[in-house]
N, C-alpha and C positions, 0 to 999 in steps of 0.2 A: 174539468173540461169546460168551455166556455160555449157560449150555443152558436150553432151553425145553422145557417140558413140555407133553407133548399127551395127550390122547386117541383110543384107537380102540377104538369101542365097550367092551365093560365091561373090558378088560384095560388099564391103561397103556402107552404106549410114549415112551421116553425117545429124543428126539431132540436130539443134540450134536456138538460140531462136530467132523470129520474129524482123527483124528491118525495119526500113522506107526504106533502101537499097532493102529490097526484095518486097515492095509493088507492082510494076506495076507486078509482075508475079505473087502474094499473089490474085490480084485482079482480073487479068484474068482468073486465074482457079475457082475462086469464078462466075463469069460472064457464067463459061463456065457450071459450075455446074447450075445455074439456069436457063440458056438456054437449057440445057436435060429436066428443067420439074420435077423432079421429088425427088430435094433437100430442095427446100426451097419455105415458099410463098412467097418470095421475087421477085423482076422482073427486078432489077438493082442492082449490086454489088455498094455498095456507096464513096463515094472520101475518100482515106484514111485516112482524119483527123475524118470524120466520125467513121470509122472502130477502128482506133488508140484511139480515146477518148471511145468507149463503148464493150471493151474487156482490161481483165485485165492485167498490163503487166507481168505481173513474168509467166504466164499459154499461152504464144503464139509461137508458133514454128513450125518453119519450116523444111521439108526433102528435101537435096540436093542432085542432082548428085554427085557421086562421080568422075565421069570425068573432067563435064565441070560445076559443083556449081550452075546451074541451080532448081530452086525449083521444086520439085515433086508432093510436098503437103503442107498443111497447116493445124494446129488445134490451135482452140482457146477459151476461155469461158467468160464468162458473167456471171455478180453476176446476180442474180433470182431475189434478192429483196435488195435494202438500208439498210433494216432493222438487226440490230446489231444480233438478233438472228438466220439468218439466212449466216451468212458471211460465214461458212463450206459448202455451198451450191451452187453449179456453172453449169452454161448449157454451154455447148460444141459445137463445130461445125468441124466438121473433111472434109475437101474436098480431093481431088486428082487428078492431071494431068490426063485427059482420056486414055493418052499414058502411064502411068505409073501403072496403073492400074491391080493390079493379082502379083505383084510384092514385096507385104509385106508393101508398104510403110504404108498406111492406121494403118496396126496391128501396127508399129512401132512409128507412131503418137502418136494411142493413148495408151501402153505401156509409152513411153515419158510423155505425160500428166498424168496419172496414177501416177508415181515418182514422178513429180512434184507439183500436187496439195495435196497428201499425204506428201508429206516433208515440206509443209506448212501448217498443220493443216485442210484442206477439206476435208471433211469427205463423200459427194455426188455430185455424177458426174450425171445429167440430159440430157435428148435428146428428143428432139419431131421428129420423122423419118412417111414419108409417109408408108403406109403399101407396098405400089406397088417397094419400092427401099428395093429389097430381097437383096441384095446384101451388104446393109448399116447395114440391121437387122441383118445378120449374123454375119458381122464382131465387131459388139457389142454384141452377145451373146457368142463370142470367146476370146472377151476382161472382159468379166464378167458383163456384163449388164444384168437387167431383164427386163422383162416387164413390169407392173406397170401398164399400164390401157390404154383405146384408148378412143380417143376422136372423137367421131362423125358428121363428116356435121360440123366439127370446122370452117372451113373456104371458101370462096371462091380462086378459083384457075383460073386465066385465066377460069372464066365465067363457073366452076364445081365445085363443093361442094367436099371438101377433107376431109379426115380422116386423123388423127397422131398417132401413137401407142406412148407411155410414155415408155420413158426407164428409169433406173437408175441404177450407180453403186455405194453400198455402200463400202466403205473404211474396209477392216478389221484391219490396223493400225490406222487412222486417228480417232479421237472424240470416242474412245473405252471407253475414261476412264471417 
């Protein structure tokens, strides 16, 4: 994928794709995000080769400072399933520097991801979001997401029973035909 240039309000920010160059800051706001609680049931961001082998590479990018090229955020996906009838179908993960936060980058992520996974044939963009992170919810019903169903008492969370609302955005370009 080649980098795309975006906007967020008067300052620029450069959004390009994911390399092993931006890991240690790829994974600390991953770390930082699970350490709020309220991202993932995960409880350790995992060693980059981990990350790097089970996200796909052409859908992974990152937003830079426009000063000082420091990453702001990160999104990336994951095929749902192996299975060949399901390759149009991908689950996403959008995080964002705490400090960068209210700032667009998030919308401009996944805008970016959007472009990108429609220009390769994907036709659904997936999410499992806690109902408690309003914040996450919003900014995927302003990116074209629905809702799709909740899941209940899905999980344990640091020793409390969680819910995940299902999201999904279908493609109006992608798998039409």
């Amino acid at each position: 994928m080649s980098e795309i240039s975006a906007r967020v309000g008067p300052t620029g920010l450069r959004i390009v794709p994911m390399a092993s160059a931006h890991a240690d800051q790829v994974l600390a706001i991953y770390q930082d995000g699970i350490d709020e609680g309220q991202a993932t049931f995960e409880v350790k961001a995992p060693a980059w080769e981990e990350f790097d082998e089970t996200r796909l590479p052409g859908h992974r990018l990152v937003a830079l400072d426009p000063e000082d090229g420091t990453v702001l955020g990160w999104v990336a996906v994951s095929p749902t399933s192996r299975r060949p009838v399901y390759a149009g179908v991908v689950e996403h993960s959008v995080y964002v520097h705490r400090g960068a936060r209210g700032r667009g980058v998030g919308r401009t992520l996944l805008a970016a991801l959007i472009e990108s996974t429609e220009r390769a044939g994907i036709w659904t963009i997936q999410s499992a979001i806690f109902p408690e992170n309003e914040a996450s919810l919003e900014l995927h019903r302003k990116a074209g997401f629905r809702v799709i169903g909740r899941r209940e008492r899905v999980a344990r969370h640091h020793g409390v029973w969680r819910d995940t609302v299902l999201l999904e955005r279908r493609s109006q370009v992608a798998g039409t035909d």
